[in-house]
C-alpha positions as CSV (number, residue, x, y, z in Angstrom):
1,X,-20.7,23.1,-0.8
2,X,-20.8,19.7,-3.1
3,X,-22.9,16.6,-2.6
4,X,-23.5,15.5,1.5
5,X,-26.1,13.3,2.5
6,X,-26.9,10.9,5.8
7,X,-29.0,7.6,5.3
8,X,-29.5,6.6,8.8
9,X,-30.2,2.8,9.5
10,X,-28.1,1.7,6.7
11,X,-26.7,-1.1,8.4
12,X,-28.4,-2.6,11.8
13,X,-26.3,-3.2,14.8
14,X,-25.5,-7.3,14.1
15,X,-23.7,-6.2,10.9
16,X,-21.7,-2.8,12.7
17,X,-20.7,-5.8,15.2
18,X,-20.0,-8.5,13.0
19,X,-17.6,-5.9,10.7
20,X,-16.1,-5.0,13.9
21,X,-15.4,-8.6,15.4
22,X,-14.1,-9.6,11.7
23,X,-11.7,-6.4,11.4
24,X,-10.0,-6.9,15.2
25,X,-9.5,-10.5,14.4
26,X,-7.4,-9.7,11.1
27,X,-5.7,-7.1,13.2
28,X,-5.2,-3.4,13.1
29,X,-1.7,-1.7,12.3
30,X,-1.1,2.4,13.2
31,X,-1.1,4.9,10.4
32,X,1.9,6.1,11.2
33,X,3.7,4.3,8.5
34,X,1.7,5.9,5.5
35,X,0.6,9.4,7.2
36,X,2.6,11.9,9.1
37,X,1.3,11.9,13.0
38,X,0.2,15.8,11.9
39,X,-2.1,14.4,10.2
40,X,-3.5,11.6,11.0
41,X,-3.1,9.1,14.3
42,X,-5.6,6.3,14.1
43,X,-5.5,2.5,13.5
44,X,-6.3,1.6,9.8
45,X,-6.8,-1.7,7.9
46,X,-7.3,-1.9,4.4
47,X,-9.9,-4.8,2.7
48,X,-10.1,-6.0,-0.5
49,X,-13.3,-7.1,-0.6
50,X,-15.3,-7.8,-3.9
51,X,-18.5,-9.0,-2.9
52,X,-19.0,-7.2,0.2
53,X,-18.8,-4.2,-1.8
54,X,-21.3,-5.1,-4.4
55,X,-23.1,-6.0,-1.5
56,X,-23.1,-2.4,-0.1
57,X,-23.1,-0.9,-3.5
58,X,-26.9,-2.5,-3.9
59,X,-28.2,-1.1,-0.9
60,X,-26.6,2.3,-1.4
61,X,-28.0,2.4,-4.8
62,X,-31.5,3.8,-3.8
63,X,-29.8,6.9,-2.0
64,X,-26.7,7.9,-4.0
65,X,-26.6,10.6,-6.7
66,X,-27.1,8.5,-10.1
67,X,-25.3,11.7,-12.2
68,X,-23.3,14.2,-11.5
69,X,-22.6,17.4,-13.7
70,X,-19.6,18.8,-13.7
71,X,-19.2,22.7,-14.5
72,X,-18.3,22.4,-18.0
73,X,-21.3,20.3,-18.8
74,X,-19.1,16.6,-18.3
75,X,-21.8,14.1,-17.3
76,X,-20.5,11.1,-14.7
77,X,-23.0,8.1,-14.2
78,X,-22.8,5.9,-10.7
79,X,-20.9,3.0,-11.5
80,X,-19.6,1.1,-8.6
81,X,-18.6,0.8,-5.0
82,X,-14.4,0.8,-4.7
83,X,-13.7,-2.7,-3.7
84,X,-11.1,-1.0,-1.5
85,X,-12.1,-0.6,1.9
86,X,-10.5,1.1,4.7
87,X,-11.5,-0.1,8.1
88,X,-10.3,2.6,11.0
89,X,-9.9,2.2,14.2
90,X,-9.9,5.3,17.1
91,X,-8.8,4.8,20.5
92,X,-8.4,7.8,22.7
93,X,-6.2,10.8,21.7
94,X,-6.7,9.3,18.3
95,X,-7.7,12.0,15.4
96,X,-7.7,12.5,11.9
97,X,-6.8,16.3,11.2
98,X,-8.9,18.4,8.1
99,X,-8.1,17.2,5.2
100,X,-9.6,16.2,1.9
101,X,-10.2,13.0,0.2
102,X,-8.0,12.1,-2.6
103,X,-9.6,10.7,-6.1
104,X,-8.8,7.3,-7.1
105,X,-8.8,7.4,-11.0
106,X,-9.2,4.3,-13.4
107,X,-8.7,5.8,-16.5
108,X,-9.7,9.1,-18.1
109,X,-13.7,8.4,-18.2
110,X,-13.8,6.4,-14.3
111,X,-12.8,8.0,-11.2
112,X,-13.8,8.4,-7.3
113,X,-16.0,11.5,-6.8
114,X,-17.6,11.2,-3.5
115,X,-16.5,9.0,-0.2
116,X,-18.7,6.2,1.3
117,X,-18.6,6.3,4.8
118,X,-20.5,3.8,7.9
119,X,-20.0,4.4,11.8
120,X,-19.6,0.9,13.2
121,X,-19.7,2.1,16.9
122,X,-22.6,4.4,18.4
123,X,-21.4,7.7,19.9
124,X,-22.7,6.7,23.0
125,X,-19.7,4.5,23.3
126,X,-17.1,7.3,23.0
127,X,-16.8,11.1,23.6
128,X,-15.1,12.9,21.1
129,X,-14.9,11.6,17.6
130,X,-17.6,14.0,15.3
131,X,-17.0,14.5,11.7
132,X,-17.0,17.7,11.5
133,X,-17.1,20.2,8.0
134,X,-15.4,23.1,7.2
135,X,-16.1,26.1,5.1
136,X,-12.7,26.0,3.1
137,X,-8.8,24.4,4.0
138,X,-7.0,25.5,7.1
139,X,-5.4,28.8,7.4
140,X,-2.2,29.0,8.5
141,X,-1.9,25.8,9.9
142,X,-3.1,22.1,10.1
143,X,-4.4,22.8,13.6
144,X,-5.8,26.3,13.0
145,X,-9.0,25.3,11.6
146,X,-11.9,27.6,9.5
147,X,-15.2,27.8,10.6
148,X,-17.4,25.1,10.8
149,X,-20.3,24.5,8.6
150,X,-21.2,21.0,10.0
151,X,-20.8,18.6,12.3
152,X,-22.2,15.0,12.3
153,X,-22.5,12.5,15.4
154,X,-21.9,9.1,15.0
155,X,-24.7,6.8,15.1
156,X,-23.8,2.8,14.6
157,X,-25.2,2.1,11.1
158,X,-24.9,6.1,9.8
159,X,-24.2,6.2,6.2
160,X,-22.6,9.8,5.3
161,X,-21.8,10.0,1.7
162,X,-19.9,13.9,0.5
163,X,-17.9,14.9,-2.1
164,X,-14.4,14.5,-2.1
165,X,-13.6,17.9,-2.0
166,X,-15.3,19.0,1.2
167,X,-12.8,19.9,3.9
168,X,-13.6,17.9,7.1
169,X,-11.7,16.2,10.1
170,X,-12.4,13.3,12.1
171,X,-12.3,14.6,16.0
172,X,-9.8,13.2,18.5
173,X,-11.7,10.1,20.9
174,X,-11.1,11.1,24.3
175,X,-13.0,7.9,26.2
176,X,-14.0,4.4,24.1
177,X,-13.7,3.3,21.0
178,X,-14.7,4.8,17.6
179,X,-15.2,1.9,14.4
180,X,-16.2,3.4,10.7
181,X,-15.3,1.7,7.3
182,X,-14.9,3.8,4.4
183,X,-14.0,3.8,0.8
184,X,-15.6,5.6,-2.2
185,X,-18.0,5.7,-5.0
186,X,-16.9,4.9,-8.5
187,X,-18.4,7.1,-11.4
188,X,-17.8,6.7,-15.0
189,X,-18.3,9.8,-18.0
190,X,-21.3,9.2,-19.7
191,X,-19.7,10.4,-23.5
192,X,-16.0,9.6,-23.2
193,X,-13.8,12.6,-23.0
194,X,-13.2,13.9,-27.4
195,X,-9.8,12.7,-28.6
196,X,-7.8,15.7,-29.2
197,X,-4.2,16.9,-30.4
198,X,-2.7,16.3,-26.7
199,X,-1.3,19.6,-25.3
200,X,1.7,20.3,-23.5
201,X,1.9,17.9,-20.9
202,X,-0.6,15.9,-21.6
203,X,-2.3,13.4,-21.3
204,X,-0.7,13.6,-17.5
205,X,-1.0,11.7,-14.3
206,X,-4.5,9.8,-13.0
207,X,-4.5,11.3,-9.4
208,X,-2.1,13.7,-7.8
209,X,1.2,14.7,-9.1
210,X,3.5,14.5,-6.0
211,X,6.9,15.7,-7.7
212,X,8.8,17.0,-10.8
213,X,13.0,17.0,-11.7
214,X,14.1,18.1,-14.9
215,X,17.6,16.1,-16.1
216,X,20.5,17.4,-17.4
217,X,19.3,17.2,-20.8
218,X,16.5,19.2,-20.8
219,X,13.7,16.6,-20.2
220,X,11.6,16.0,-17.3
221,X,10.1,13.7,-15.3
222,X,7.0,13.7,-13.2
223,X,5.6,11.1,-10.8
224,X,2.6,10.3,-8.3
225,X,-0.4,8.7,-7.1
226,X,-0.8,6.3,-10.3
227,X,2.9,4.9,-9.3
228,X,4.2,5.6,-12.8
229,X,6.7,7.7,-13.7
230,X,6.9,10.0,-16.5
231,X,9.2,11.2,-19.0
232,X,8.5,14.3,-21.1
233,X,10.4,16.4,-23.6
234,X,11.6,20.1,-22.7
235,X,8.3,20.8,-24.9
236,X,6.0,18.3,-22.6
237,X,5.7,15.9,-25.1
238,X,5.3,12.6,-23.5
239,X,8.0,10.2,-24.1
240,X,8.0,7.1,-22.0
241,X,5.7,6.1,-18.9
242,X,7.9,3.6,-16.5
243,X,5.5,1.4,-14.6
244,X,6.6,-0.8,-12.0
245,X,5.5,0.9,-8.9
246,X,3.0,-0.7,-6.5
247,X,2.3,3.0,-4.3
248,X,2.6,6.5,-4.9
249,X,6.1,7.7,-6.7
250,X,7.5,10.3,-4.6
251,X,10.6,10.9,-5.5
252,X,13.1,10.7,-8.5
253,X,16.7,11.9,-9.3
254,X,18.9,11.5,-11.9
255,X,21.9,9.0,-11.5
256,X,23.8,8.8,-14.5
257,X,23.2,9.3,-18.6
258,X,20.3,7.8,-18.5
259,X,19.8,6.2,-15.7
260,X,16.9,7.3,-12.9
261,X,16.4,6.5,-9.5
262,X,13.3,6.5,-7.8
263,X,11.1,5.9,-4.4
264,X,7.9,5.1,-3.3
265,X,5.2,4.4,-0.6
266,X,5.5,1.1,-1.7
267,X,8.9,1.6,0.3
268,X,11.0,0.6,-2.6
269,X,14.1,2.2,-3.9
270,X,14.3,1.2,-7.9
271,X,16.7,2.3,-10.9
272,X,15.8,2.8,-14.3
273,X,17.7,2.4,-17.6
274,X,15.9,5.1,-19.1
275,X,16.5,4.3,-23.2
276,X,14.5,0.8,-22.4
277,X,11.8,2.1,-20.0
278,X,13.1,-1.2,-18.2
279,X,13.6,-1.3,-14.1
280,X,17.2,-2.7,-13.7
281,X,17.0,-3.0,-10.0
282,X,15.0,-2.7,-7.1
283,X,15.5,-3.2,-3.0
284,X,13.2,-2.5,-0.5
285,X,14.7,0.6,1.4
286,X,13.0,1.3,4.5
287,X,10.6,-0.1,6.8
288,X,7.7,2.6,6.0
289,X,6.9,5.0,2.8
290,X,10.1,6.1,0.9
291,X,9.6,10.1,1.0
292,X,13.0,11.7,-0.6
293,X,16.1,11.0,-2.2
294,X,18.8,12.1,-3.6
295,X,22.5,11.8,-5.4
296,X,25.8,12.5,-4.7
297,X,28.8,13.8,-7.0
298,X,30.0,10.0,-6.8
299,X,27.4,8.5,-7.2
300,X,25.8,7.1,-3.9
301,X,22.4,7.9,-3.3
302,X,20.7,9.1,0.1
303,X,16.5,8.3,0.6
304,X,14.6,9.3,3.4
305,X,11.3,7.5,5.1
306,X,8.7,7.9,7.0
307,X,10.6,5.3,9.4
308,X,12.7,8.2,10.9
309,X,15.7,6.8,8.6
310,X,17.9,8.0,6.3
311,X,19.1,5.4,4.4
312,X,23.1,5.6,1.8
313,X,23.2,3.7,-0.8
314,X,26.2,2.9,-3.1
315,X,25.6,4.0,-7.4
316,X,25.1,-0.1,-6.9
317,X,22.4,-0.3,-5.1
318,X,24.1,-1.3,-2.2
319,X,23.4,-0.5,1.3
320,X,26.3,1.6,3.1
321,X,25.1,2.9,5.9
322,X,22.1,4.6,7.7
323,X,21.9,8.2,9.7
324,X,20.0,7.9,12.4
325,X,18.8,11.2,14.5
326,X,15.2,12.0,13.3
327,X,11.8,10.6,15.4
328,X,10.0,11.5,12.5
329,X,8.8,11.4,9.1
330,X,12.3,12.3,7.2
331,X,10.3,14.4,4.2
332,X,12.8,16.5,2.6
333,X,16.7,16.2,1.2
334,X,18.8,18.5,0.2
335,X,22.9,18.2,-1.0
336,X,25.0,20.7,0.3
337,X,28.5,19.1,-1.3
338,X,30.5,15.7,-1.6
339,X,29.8,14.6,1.7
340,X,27.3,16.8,3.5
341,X,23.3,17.1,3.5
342,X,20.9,18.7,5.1
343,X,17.2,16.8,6.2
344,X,14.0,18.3,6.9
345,X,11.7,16.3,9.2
346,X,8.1,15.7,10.7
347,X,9.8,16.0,14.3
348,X,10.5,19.8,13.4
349,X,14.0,19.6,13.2
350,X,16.8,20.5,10.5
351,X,19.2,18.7,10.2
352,X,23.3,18.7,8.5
353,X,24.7,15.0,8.2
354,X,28.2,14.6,7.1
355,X,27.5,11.2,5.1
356,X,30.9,10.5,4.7
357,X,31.3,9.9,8.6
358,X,27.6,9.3,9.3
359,X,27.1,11.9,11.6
360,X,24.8,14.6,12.5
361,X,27.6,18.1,12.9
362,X,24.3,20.5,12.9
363,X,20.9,20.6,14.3
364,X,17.9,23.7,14.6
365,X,14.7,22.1,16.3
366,X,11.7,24.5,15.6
367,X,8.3,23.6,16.7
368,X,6.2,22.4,14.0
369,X,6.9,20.2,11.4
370,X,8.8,20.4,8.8
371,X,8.1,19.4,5.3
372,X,10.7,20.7,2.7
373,X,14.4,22.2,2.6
374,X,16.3,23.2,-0.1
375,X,19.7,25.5,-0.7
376,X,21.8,27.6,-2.6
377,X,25.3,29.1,-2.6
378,X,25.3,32.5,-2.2
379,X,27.0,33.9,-5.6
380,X,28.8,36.8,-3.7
381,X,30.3,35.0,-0.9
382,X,32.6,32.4,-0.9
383,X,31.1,28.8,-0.5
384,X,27.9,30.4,1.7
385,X,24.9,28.6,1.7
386,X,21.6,30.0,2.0
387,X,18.8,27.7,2.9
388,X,14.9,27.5,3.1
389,X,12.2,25.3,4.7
390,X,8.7,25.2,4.9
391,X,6.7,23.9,7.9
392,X,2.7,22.7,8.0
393,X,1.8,26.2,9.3
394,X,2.6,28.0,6.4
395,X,6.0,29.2,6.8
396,X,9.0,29.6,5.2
397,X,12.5,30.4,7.0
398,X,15.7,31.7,6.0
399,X,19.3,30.6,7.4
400,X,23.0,31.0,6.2
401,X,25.5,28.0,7.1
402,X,28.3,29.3,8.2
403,X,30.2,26.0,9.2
404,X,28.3,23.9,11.2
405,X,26.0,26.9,12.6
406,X,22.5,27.9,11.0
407,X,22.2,31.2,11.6
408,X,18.2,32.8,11.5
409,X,18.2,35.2,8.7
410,X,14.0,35.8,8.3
411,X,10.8,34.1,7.9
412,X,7.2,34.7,7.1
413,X,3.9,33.6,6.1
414,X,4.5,32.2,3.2
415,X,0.8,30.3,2.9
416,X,-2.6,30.0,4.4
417,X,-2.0,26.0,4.9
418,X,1.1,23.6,4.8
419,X,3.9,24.5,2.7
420,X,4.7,21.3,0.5
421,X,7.8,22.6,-1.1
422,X,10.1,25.1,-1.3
423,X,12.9,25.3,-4.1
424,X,15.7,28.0,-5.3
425,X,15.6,29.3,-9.1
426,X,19.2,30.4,-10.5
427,X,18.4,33.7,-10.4
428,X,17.9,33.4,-6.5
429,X,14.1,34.0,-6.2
430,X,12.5,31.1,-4.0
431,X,9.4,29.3,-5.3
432,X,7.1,27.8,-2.2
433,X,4.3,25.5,-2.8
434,X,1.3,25.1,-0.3
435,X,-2.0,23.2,0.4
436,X,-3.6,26.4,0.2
437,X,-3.6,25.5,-3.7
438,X,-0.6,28.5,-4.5
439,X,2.5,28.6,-6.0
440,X,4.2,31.6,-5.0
441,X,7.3,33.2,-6.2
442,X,9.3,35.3,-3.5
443,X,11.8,37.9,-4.4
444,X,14.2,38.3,-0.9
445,X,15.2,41.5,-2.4
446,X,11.8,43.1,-3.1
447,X,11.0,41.5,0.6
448,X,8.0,40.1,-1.1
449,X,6.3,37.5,-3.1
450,X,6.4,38.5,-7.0
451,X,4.0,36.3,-8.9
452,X,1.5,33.6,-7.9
453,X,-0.8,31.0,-9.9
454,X,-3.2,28.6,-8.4
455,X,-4.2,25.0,-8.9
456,X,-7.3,23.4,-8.0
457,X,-6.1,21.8,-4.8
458,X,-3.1,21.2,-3.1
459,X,0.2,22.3,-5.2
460,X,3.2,20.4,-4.6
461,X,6.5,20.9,-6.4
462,X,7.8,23.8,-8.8
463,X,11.0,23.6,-11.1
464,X,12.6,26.1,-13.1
465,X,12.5,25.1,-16.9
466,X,15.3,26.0,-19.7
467,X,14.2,28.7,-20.8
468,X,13.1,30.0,-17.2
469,X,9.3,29.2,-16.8
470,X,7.9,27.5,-13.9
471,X,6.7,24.2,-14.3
472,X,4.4,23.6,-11.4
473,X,2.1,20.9,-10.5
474,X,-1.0,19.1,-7.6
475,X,-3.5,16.9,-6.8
476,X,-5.5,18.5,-9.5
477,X,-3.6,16.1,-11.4
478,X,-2.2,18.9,-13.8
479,X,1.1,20.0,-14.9
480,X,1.4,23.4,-15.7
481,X,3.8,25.6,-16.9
482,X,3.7,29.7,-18.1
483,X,6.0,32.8,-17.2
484,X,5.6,34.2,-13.5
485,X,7.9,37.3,-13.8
C-alpha cells in the first residue's frame, strides 16, 4: 500500500491555535480558481515559510522514513521539509474528492515522495471531515469511490505522513470547522541517476506532462507542471526548453511559422518566437487558471479559464471580445471553421459559439462534467462534423452537427475514472485518455476499443505522429510513443 504512518501529539493545541489565528488573519481565498468544484471545494492558503518549515522538519525527523528504495534498487535519502505550505480551510458541505498527490520535482536526483499532513482542529469540533484511503482510483467516476482500506479521524496536533501515491479523499464537513496544513517531504537520490545517451524524448518534464501538439513541421511540443515548454524533433530529440512560465503550462498552439502561443495556471496568455526561445508578449488573460486555447484560420486566438470565460484575442495579442455562457471551468476547445467553435465545460454542458458574432447558436447540457471535446469532418458527407467528449465518469459520447443541432449518435464506458482527453486520428479512430492510467484507441467501426497502453498514473493527452504512432503522455512525467494498431 506505500509508506502511512500517524505521530499523534505532534503539535499541542497552543500551536494548532496559533497556526489557525495566523492563517484567518492573512485570509483564505476558495479553490475554485485552481481546482474544478468536482474535485475539490474548500478554502486554501498557500505559505511560504522557510523557517517554520525547518522548524517542523526537526521535529518530524525522529518519525519519517530516512530511505526509501525504489523497485529498481534507486536509493532516496530524507532531505527536507517543502517550504511550501498549504493551509486549508473546511466549512460545511466543503470536501476534497479522491485523488492523489502530485510530486513536486527539483531536478532529476530531488523530488516530493510522501505528503506531510497536521489537523489543526479536533474532530470534536466538526462532523464529517475523515481522511479516508482507498484501495486503488475511482471507478467510473469521481464520486463512485472503491473500497476503503482506511479511514483516519482528526485529532488537533495528528501528524499523518503517506506516500504520494495512495488514493484518498478528504470527507465533506457537515457541522464546524475543519483546519489542517499540508505540504510534503523532500527526498534526494543517494548515487545521482548514470548519465546516459538520452532516449527518445528525453530527458522530459519534472512533474506531470499536461499536453502535447505537434506543428506543421513535424516537431512537437510538450508542456506541464515544471511551467516550461518543450520543443522536440519528429525523432524526440530535444531542441529548445522555453521558460517563462510561473504555473503549470496547459496549453499550446501553433500561430504562425514559428511562432507559439501558450497558457497557463499562472493565468497568462504568452507568444513565442520560436527560432530565439524568446517570449515576445504576454497579457494576463483571465481572472483564474488558463485551461485551453486555440487558433483560427486568420489568426485570432480563443483561450478558455477556469473563470467560466472564453476569452478572443486578435494574432496581436489584443483583446476582442469575450463569450460568456458557461458557470464553469471552460476545459476544452475545439475549431469547427472560420468562425465557429465548440467548448466543453465543468458545468456539463457543450457548447457551439459563432465567434464572429459572439454568440452561443448550440447548446447540449448533460449531467456531469465535462472535460474534453474534439471533432472531425466526416470524409463521406459533405461538411458533417462528427464530435466526441469525455466527462469525469468515464464516458465518451458521439454527435453529428447537423447545423446548429447535435444530434446523439452513441456513447460508452470509455474508462474506469475521468476521461482527460479525447482526440480524432486521420484515419477516424478516436484516442481517449483517462485517470484510470489508459490510453485507449477506439475503432467506431469495429464498435470497440483496438489497442491500449498504460502509464503509471493519470494519462492525459495523445497525438497522432507522422508516420502514424501515438505519442501519449501523464503525470508519470513520461512521453511515450510506439505503434497501437
Amino acid at each position: 500500500m506505500g509508506h502511512c504512518l500517524l505521530v499523534h501529539g505532534f503539535l499541542d493545541a497552543e500551536e494548532c491555535a496559533a497556526l489557525i489565528d495566523a492563517a484567518e488573519a492573512r485570509g483564505f481565498v476558495g479553490a475554485g480558481s485552481d481546482y474544478p468544484p468536482s474535485y475539490r471545494n474548500n478554502d486554501r492558503q498557500v505559505l511560504d515559510d522557510d523557517a517554520l518549515a525547518r522548524r517542523l522538519f526537526e521535529r518530524l525527523r525522529a518519525y519519517a522514513p530516512e530511505r526509501l528504495v525504489d523497485a529498481d534498487g534507486a536509493g532516496w535519502r530524507l532531505h527536507a521539509l517543502n517550504e511550501r505550505l498549504r493551509l486549508c480551510r473546511y466549512r460545511p458541505g466543503q470536501r476534497f474528492n479522491i485523488h492523489q498527490d502530485g510530486v513536486h520535482h527539483r531536478g532529476a536526483d530531488e523530488r516530493t515522495r510522501l505528503t506531510f499532513m497536521i489537523y489543526l482542529t479536533d474532530g470534536d469540533a466538526f462532523d464529517g471531515g475523515d481522511t479516508v484511503f482507498y484501495a486503488q482510483g475511482p471507478q467510473g467516476g469521481i464520486d463512485d469511490a472503491p473500497p476503503v482500506v482506511a479511514r483516519v479521524r482528526p485529532r488537533a496536533g495528528l501528524l499523518i505522513v503517506f506516500d504520494h501515491t495512495l488514493w484518498h479523499a478528504g470527507e465533506a464537513v457537515t457541522r464546524g470547522v475543519k483546519h489542517i496544513l499540508r505540504s510534503d517531504l523532500l527526498y534526494r537520490r543517494e548515487t545521482p541517476a548514470p548519465v546516459a545517451a538520452p532516449a527518445a524524448f528525453s530527458p522530459g518534464h519534472e512533474g506531470y506532462v499536461w499536453s502535447l501538439a505537434r506543428l506543421r513541421d513535424g516537431r512537437i511540443v510538450s508542456s506541464g507542471r515544471d511551467a516550461a515548454i518543450r520543443l522536440w524533433s519528429p525523432e524526440g530529440v530535444l531542441q529548445a526548453r522555453l521558460l517563462g512560465h510561473r504555473q503549470s503550462v496547459l496549453s499550446v498552439c501553433e500561430v504562425g511559422r514559428d511562432r507559439l502561443a501558450s497558457v497557463s495556471r499562472d493565468r497568462c496568455l504568452r507568444w513565442w518566437d520560436l527560432r530565439s526561445g524568446e517570449c515576445v508578449r504576454e497579457v494576463v488573460a483571465h481572472e483564474a487558471a488558463v485551461l485551453s486555447l486555440l487558433r483560427f484560420d486568420d489568426g485570432r486566438l480563443a483561450s478558455g479559464g477556469a473563470d467560466a470565460r472564453i476569452a478572443l484575442w486578435s494574432q496581436d495579442g489584443e483583446p476582442v471580445g469575450d463569450l460568456h455562457g458557461h458557470r464553469g471551468w471552460v476545459w476544452s476547445l475545439c475549431r469547427l471553421d472560420a468562425h465557429r467553435l465548440l467548448s466543453a465545460s465543468e458545468d456539463g454542458e457543450l457548447r457551439l459559439w459563432d465567434a464572429q458574432s459572439r454568440s452561443c447558436l448550440a447548446m447540449w447540457n448533460g449531467t456531469t462534467p465535462l472535460r474534453s471535446v474534439d471533432a472531425r469532418v466526416h470524409p463521406a458527407s459533405d461538411g458533417l462534423h462528427c464530435i466526441a467528449i469525455g466527462d469525469i465518469d468515464g464516458r465518451v459520447r458521439l454527435f453529428e452537427l447537423h447545423g446548429d443541432r447535435f444530434i446523439a449518435l452513441r456513447d460508452w464506458p470509455a474508462h474506469d475514472a475521468a476521461v482527460r482527453r479525447v482526440r480524432w486520428l486521420d484515419d477516424g479512430r478516436l484516442v481517449s485518455c483517462g485517470e484510470d492510467g489508459r490510453v485507449r484507441l477506439w475503432s467506431l467501426e469495429c464498435d470497440g476499443h483496438v489497442a491500449e497502453r498504460r502509464h503509471a498514473n493519470f494519462a492525459t493527452d495523445a497525438i497522432e505522429l507522422a508516420d502514424g504512432r501515438l505519442l501519449s503522455c501523464g503525470y508519470d512525467g513520461e512521453l511515450r510513443f510506439d505503434a497501437m494498431g
